[in-house]
N, C-alpha and C positions, 0 to 999 in steps of 0.2 A: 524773968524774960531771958529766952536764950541772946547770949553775948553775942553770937554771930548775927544777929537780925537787927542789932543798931548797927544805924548807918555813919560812917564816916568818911572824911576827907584824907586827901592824901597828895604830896609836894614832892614829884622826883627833881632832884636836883640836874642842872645843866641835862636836860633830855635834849632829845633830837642831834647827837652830837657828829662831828665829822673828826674822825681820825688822820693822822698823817700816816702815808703810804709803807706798807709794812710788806716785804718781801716774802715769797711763800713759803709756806711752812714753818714761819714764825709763830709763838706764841705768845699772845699780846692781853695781861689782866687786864677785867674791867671794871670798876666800881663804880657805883652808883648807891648816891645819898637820898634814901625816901625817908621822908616828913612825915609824921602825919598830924595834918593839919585841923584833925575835928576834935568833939569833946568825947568821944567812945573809942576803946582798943581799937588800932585796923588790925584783920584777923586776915593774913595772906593764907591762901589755902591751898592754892596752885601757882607754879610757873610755868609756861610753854615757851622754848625756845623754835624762833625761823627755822636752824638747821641743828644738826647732829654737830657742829662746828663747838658751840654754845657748850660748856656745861658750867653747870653751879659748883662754884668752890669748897663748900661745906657738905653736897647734894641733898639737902635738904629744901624742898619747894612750901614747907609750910612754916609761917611765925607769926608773931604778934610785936606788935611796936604799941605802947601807951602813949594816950593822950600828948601831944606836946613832945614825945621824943622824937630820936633819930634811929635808924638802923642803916647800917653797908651791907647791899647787896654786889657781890663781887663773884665773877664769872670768870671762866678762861678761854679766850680765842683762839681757835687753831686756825691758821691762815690756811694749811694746806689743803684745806677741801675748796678753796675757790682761787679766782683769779677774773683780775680787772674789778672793774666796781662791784661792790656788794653792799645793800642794804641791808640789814638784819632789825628783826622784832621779839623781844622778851614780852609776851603778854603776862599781866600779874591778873589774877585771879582774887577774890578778898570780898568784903562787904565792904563798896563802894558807895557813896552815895548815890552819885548819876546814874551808872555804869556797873555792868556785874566783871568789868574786867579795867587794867589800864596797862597802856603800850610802854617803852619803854624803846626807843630808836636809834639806830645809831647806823653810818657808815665808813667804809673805809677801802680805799683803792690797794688790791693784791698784785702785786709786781711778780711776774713770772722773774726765776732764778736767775737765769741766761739769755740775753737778748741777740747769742750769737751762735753758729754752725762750732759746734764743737771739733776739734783738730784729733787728730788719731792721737796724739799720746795723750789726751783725757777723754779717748774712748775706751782705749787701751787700760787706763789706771780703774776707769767706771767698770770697767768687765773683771778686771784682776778683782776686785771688791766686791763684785757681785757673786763672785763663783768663790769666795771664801778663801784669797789672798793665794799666794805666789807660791806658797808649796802646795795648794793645791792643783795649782795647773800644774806644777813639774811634776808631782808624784802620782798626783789624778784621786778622783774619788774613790773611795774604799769599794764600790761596786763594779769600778770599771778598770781594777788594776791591771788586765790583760792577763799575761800566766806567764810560767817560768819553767825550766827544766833541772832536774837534777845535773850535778857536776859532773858525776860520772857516767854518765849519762853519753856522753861524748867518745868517753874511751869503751864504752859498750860497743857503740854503732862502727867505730875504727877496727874493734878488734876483731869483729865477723870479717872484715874482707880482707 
């Protein structure tokens, strides 16, 4: 009999969980201990993550856990794709008893950076950074250096008149 057509159980640990408030663009690991709780392999065969935020630390969406073990499934959260509340779901995929899939829940409040009107000298420092630091505003980009004249150049144009 194929392995994947026995059904079994399976124990995510501490699911449904709520995070403390994580500022954006942080990145915040997340483990999770699944069980499995039947007498046949659980055969995961798929993960889907909520968002592009999600990925798998190993990238690997397929395994097997026996009888009675444990496995850590461990993810990484990029805070920067959201802000304020966010709920997120890991669907696992596997030969489930009930269910051809199980959730996996969690959320966590993204705190915007700044809660304040920025002052011109951290507009000023955010633009010097942006355009590639402080010689580059003085000397300017290699495309728009403006143009220049020869030295003698000068004593050319004096000495016609």
């Amino acid at each position: 009999m194929d392995i994947s057509k026995r059904k079994t159980t399976m124990e995510i640990e501490d699911n449904d969980r709520h995070y403390y408030p994580v500022l954006a663009g942080q990145q915040q690991d997340l483990s999770f201990n699944l069980k499995n709780t039947g007498k046949n392999p659980l055969m995961i065969t798929d993960i889907i993550t909520s968002c592009g935020c999600l990925k798998l630390e190993d990238g690997n969406g397929t395994f097997s856990v026996p009888p009675g073990k444990e496995r850590l499934l461990t993810l990484s959260y990029n805070s920067s794709k959201n802000v304020g509340y966010v709920k997120h779901y890991i669907t696992l995929y596997g030969n489930f008893k009930d269910a051809p899939s199980q959730e996996i829940v969690f959320d966590v409040h993204v705190v915007p950076d700044a809660m304040y009107t920025k002052d011109y000298e951290e507009l000023y420092a955010d633009e010097i950074k942006r355009q590639g630091g402080l010689k580059r505003l003085v000397d300017g980009a290699e495309n728009n250096k403006g143009y220049y004249i020869d030295e003698d150049s000068d004593k050319n144009i004096h000495s016609k008149h």
